[in-house]
Every structure is written in structure tokens, then in C-alpha cells.
PAMI-556018 format. One record per atom (N, C-alpha, C): x, y, z. Coordinates in pm, whole numbers, plus 50000, padded with zeros to 5 digits. Example, Ala and Ser with C-alpha at 12.3 -4.5 7.8 and 13.67 -1.06 7.14 Angstrom:
! PAMI-556018
513194943150780
512304955050780
513204967050780
512854977550708
513674989450714
512905000350787
This chain:
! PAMI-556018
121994523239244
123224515339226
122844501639170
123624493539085
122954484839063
123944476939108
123234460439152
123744450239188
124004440039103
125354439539122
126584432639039
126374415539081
125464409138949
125544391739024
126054386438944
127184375239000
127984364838923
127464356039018
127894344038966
127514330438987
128354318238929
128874308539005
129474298938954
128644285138924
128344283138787
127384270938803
128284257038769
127664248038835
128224232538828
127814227838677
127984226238548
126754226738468
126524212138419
125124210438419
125004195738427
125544188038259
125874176438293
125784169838131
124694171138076
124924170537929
123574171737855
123284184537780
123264193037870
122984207437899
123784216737771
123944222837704
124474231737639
124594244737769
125784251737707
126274264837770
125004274137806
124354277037663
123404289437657
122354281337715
122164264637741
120884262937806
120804267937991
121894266238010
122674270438160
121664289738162
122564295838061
122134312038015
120914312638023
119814301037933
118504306337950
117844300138059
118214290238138
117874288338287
117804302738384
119194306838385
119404318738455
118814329738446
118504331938320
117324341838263
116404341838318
115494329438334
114354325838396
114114325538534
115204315438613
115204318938758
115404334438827
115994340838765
116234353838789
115644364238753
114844363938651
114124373838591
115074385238521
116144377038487
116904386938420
117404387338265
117144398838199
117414398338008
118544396037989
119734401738049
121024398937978
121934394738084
122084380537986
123084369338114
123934367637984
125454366638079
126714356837948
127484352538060
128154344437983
128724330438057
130274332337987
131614323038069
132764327338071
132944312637989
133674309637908
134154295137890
133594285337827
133224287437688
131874274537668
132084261137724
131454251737719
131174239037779
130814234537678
131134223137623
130184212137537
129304204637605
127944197237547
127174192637642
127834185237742
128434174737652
129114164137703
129654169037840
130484177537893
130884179737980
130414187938088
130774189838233
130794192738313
131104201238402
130544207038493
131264213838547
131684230638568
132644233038642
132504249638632
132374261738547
130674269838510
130764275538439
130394289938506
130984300038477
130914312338559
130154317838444
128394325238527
127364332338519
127884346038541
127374355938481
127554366138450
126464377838409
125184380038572
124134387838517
123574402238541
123474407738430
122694422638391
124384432538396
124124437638422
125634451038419
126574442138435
126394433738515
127504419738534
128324419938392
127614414838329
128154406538180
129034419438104
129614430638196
130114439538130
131764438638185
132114433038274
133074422538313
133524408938276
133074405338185
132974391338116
134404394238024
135004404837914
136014405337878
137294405737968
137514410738093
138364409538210
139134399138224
137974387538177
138354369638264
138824366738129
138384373637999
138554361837891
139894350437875
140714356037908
142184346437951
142504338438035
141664339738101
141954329938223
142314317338207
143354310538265
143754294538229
142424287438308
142094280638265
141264265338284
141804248338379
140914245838439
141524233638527
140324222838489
140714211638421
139834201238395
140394185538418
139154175438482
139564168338466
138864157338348
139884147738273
139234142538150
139434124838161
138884119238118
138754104438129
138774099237959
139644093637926
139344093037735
139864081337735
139484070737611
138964056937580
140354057837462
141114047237468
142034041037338
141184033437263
141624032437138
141504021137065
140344030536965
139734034537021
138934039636919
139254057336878
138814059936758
138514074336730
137374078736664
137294091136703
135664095936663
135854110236577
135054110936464
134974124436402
135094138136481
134314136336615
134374144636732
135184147436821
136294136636835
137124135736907
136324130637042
135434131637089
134904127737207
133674118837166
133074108037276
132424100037289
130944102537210
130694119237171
129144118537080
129004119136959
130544116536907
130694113436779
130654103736716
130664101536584
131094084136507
132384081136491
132854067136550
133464062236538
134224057936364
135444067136360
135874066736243
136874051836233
137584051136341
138594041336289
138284034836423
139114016936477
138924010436552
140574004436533
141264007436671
142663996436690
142673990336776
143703978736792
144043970436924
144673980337018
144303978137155
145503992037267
146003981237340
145913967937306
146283960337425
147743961337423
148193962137317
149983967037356
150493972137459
149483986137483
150193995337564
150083991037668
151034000137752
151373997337926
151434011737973
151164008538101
151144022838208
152344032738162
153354026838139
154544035238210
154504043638017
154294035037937
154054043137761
153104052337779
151964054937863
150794059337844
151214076137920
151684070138046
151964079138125
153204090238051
154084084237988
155254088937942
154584099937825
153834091537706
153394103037602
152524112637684
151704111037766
150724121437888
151654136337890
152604132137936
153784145038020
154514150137866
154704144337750
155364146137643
154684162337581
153354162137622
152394174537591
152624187937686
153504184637819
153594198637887
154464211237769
153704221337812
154414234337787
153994238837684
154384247437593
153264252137487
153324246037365
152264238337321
152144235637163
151504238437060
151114236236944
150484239836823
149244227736826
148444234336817
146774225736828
145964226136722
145704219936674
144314225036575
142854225136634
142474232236564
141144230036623
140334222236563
139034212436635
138594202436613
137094214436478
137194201036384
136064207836276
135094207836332
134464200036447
132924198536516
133454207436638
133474222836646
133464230136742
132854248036676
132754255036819
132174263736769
132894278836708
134584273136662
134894279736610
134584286336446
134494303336431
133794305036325
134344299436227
134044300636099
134654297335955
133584308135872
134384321835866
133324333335786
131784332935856
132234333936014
130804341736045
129934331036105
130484314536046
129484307936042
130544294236119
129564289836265
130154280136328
131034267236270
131904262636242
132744253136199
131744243036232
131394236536308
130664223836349
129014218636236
129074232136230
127624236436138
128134229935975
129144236935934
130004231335801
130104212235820
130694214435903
131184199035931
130284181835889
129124190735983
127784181336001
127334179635831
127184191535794
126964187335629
127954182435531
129344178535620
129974176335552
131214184735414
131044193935454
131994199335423
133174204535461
134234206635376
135574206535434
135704222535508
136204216235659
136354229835748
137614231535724
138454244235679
139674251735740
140394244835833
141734245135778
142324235835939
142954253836001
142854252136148
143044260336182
143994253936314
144844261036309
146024258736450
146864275836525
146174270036628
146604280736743
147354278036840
148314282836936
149414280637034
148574281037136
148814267437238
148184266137370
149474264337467
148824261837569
150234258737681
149444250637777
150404239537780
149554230437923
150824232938033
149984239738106
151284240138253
150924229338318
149974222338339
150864209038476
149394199138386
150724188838379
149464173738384
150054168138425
148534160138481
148904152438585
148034136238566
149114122638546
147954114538550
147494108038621
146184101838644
145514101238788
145054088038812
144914075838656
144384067638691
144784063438550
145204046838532
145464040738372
145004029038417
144064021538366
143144009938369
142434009738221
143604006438118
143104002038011
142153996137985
141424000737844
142184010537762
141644025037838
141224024937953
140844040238013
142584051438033
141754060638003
142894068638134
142144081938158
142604084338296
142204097238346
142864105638425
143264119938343
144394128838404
143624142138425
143894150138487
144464164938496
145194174838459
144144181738376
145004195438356
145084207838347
145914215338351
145754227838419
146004236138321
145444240738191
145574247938056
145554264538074
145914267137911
145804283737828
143854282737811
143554294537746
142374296537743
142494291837549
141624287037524
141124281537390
141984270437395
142274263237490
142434251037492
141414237637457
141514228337345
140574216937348
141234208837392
140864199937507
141104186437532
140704175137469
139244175437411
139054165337333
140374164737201
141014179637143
141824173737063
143274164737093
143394175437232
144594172937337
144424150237333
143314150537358
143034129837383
143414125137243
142734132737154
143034128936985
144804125836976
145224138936941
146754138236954
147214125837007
146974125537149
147534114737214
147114103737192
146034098937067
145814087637024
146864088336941
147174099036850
147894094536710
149374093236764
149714101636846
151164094836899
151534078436950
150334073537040
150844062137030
150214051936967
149674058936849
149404054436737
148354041536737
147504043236832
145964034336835
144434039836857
144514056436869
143514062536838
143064064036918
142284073637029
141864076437120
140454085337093
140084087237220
138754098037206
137784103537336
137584116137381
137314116937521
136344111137582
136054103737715
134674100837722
134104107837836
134544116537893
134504124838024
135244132138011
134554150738065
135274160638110
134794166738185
135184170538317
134574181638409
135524191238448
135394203438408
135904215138402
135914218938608
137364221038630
137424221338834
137934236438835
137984241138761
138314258638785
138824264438682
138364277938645
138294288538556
138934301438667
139664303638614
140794315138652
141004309338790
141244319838915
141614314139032
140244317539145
139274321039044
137954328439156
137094317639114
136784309139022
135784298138974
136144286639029
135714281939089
136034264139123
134864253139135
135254244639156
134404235639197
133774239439331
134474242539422
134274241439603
133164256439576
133034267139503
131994273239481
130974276939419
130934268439312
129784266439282
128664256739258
127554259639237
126254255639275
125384249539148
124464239039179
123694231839066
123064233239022
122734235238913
120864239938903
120044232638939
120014222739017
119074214839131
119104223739248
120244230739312
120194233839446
119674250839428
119624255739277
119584271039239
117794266039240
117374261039177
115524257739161
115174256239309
115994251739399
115564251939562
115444261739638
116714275239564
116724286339685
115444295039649
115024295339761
113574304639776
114014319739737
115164325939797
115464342939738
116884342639720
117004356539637
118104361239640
119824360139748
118974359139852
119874362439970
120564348239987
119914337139929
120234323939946
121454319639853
121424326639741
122004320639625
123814324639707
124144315839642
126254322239663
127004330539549
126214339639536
126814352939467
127904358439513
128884355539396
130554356239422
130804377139383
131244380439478
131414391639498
132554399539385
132144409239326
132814414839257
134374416039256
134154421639392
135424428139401
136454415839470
136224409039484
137034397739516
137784393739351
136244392239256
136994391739120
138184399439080
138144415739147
138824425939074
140184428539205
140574418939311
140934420339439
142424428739357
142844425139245
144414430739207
144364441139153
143484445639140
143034463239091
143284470339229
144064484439191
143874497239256
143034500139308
142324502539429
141104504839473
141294520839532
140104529239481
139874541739521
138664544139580
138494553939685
137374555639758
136684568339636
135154569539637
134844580139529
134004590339688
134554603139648
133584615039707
132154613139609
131464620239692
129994623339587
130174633139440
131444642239481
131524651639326
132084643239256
132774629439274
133504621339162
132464610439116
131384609139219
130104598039154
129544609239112
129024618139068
128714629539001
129244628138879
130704631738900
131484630638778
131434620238713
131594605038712
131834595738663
130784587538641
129144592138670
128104587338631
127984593738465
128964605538464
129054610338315
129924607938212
130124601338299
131694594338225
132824602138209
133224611738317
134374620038268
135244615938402
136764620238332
137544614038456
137444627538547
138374620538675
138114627338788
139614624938847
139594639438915
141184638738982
140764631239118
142064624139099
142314609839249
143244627439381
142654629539472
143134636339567
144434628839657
144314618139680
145314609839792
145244599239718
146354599239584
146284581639522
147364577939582
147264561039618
147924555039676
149464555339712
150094555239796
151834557739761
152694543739685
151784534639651
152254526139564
152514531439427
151334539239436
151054541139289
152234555139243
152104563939312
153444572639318
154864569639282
154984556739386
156604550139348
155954546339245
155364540139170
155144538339017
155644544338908
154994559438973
155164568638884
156794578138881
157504572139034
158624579239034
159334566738941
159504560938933
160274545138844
159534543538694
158714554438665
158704550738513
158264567738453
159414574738538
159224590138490
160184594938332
161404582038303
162194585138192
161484572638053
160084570538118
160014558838041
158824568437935
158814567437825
157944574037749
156834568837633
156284553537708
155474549037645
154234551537800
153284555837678
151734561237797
150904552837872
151254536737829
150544526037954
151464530038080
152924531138072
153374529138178
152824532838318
152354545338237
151984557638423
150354556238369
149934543738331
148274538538353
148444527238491
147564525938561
147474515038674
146054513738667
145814501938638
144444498038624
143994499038775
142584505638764
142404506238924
140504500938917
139834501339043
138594499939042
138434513839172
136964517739151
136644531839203
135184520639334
135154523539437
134384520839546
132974535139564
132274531839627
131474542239702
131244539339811
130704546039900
131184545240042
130634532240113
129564528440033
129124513340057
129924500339995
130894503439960
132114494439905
130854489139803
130914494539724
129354492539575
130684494239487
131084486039336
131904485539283
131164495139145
131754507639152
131444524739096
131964524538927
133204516138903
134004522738749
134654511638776
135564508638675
136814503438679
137804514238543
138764516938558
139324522338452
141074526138486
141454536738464
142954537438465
143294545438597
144334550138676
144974557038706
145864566038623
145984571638629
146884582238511
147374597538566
148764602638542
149284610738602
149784624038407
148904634738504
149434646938427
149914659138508
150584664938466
151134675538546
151124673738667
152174661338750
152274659138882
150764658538991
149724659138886
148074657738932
147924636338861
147114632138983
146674620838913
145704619238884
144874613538773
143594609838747
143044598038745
141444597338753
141034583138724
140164586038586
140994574138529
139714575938354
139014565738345
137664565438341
136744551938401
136914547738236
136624533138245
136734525738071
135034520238122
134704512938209
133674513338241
132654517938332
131164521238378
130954523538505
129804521538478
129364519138658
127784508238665
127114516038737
127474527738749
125924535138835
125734545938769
């Protein structure tokens, strides 16, 4: 059976994403690690590890909304939008006041049209946008729909400010600070971000540093976030030995006693004739609660099945 390790890392400034990846590689002795959420150096904070069969769960989370908090500077703007860039333009902010600052802040809830920043690692034909940029050439403007469900601001001590927010996934904040320079029209730019939770299983309160990960002597020490806590809203099925038989081959297997949730499911979408309906995403157990498949529930001829999409033993 193999053992399923995730990990929530704190990730230090400085640090790139994949330097986090090839840390983990090393402390662990393990070839294939991926990570949920890039991080720019600059920032901070919660990045969810993802190692060996692990990283085959990594598409699951890809949506997950994001919780960060950001600290960004008026008066100035940067090619980067954030503090490791050059300073393109320079204004006065002494105009502004709390109650203007605070007001355009909240003007950004709910979903808007974003571009994405040219110094990021979105592609342009294959090839990182940021990469184009640096040499100076013109990147693609590219704009995608985000949604900020709650901001919140936390502190205005000009020209600082520092808020909270609780985003869509491919959300930038450094552009999110930009914007909110050009609205109140004196230019802004981030100088702090620490990322406080990735979906509702990543947070701050669980994960760990790579100071305190170089300390733990074994395995047993580390706070390896449990699978199935990840997958807690999935269908859960117990597997006999002829269905780990079966599904180490990848073929589905009839569910004997599926759930009576799942039944009323199937009695409330019996006139409905599109084929997700009578699918219920489920996860398959072994008797050591060892997380076996994840894949569909599915009903034919008043028989139900499980059709694994993935499986780890």
C-alpha cells in the first residue's frame, strides 16, 4: 500500500515555489513532489506539498479559493507590481485619507476582469510571460474573471495599507494593489504578502517551516495532513479483497450495500437523462482506512458500480 504524504509548508521569503519542491525532495528522499498554488519569492506563507502517489491528487484542489494577507506602498509603481521591481512612475499620496482608501478597498468585492501582470509565470506560446518581459518584449495582455468574496481592511497608516483577502484561484494581488493605485490615481505597489489558507484544509495554524521540518528526526514527527480529511465530501466505500483485486486492475467493481444517500440520489434523478447525474464522486477505503481509488459511483440495471478514475495500490 503506499503512503499518501501531504504537507502544509509555511514558505519562507526569498524562496521560490520549486525551491520549497526541491527541499522536500531532499529531506524526504522522495523523486516526485508538486506543490498547490505558486508563491512568488517575495511572499509567504501557506504552500501545500504534495509527495510520491500524493501529487496524483494535486488536480482535485486546483480551484480552491485562496486567503492572503497583503501590505502595499502608494505613491509609487513598479513594472512588477510589487516591491522587486523598478520603480516606473513616483506620485504625491499625501492627499489621501482613510475613509478614500478604505472606500476604493471594498469597490473591488465580487467578480472582476484582471489582467495578468507581464512579470508572472503565465505562458505566452509555451514560454513563461516574465521570461518575454525581462528582455523586454511586448507580453499579450491577457484578462481573466476573478472574484474577491470578502475584503477586509486591517490597517491605513499612510502611504501603507494592509488588508485581507479571501479570493478565486488565479487570482493576483500584486495586480489587485496595482488597480487600486490607478483608481485613486497615485500608483501603488505590493510590499508584503503572506498567503493564510488554500482551500479549507491548508492554513496557517497547520503548517510547518522548513526550520522546524530540518529538526524532525523521523517521519512520525512531521504533521502529515491526512488524506482523507482532504477527500472528507467524497462517498466513502469499504473495499472486500475481490474489489482490491479488482481495482488494483483498474476495472470497476459492483458496490454491494451503496449508501442510502446515494439511492435517494438515484431515485430523484431517474427522469433526468444526462449521465453525470447518477455519477457520485466517491473514495474506496481498505480495511485499514488506507485511501484505495477515488472515482465514480454509477448505477446500471438497478446494480451500482464503482469506476475508479484513480488508484494507489
Amino acid at each position: 500500500m503506499s503512503y499518501l504524504r501531504i504537507i502544509s509548508i509555511d514558505k519562507p521569503k526569498g524562496w521560490t515555489s520549486f525551491d520549497v519542491v526541491r527541499f522536500v525532495k531532499r529531506q524526504f528522499q522522495e523523486k516526485k513532489v508538486g506543490h498547490l498554488g505558486t508563491l512568488d519569492p517575495m511572499a509567504t506563507g501557506v504552500l501545500p506539498v504534495f509527495l510520491g502517489q500524493a501529487t496524483r491528487l494535486i488536480p482535485l484542489f486546483n480551484n480552491v479559493d485562496k486567503t492572503y494577507r497583503a501590505i502595499c506602498k502608494f505613491g509609487e509603481s513598479t513594472d512588477t507590481y510589487d516591491a522587486e521591481g523598478t520603480v516606473t512612475q513616483t506620485l504625491d499620496p499625501s492627499f489621501l485619507n482613510q475613509q478614500e482608501v478604505t472606500k476604493a478597498v471594498y469597490s473591488f468585492l465580487g467578480q472582476q476582469e484582471q489582467q495578468t501582470p507581464a512579470f508572472s509565470a503565465a505562458k505566452v506560446n509555451g514560454v513563461p510571460s516574465y521570461k518575454l518581459a525581462r528582455k523586454g518584449l511586448k507580453v499579450p495582455v491577457k484578462i481573466r474573471p476573478v472574484t474577491f468574496h470578502e475584503l477586509e481592511v486591517e490597517s491605513v497608516e499612510l502611504p501603507f495599507l494592509q488588508f485581507r483577502v479571501h479570493c478565486s484561484k488565479g487570482t493576483y494581488i500584486r495586480t489587485l494593489v496595482n488597480d487600486l493605485g490607478l483608481l485613486l490615481k497615485v500608483g501603488a505597489h505590493l510590499t508584503s504578502l503572506e498567503r493564510l489558507a488554500c482551500g479549507t484544509w491548508f492554513h496557517s495554524d497547520n503548517s510547518v517551516t522548513i526550520e522546524q521540518l530540518k529538526q524532525m528526526e523521523s517521519d512520525t514527527d512531521v504533521p502529515w495532513i491526512s488524506p482523507l480529511k482532504l477527500l472528507n465530501h467524497l462517498y466513502t466505500v469499504s473495499a472486500t479483497s475481490q474489489m482490491l483485486t479488482d481495482l488494483k486492475h483498474g476495472r470497476r467493481v459492483e458496490v454491494p450495500e451503496p449508501p442510502d444517500n446515494v439511492k435517494n440520489t438515484e431515485k430523484s434523478t431517474e427522469n433526468d437523462l444526462s449521465a453525470e447525474s447518477t455519477q457520485i464522486q466517491t473514495k474506496v477505503l481498505d480495511s485499514d482506512h488506507n485511501l484505495v481509488a477515488i472515482g465514480y459511483l454509477m448505477w446500471e440495471n438497478d446494480l451500482c458500480y464503482f469506476q475508479p478514475s484513480k488508484v494507489f495500490i
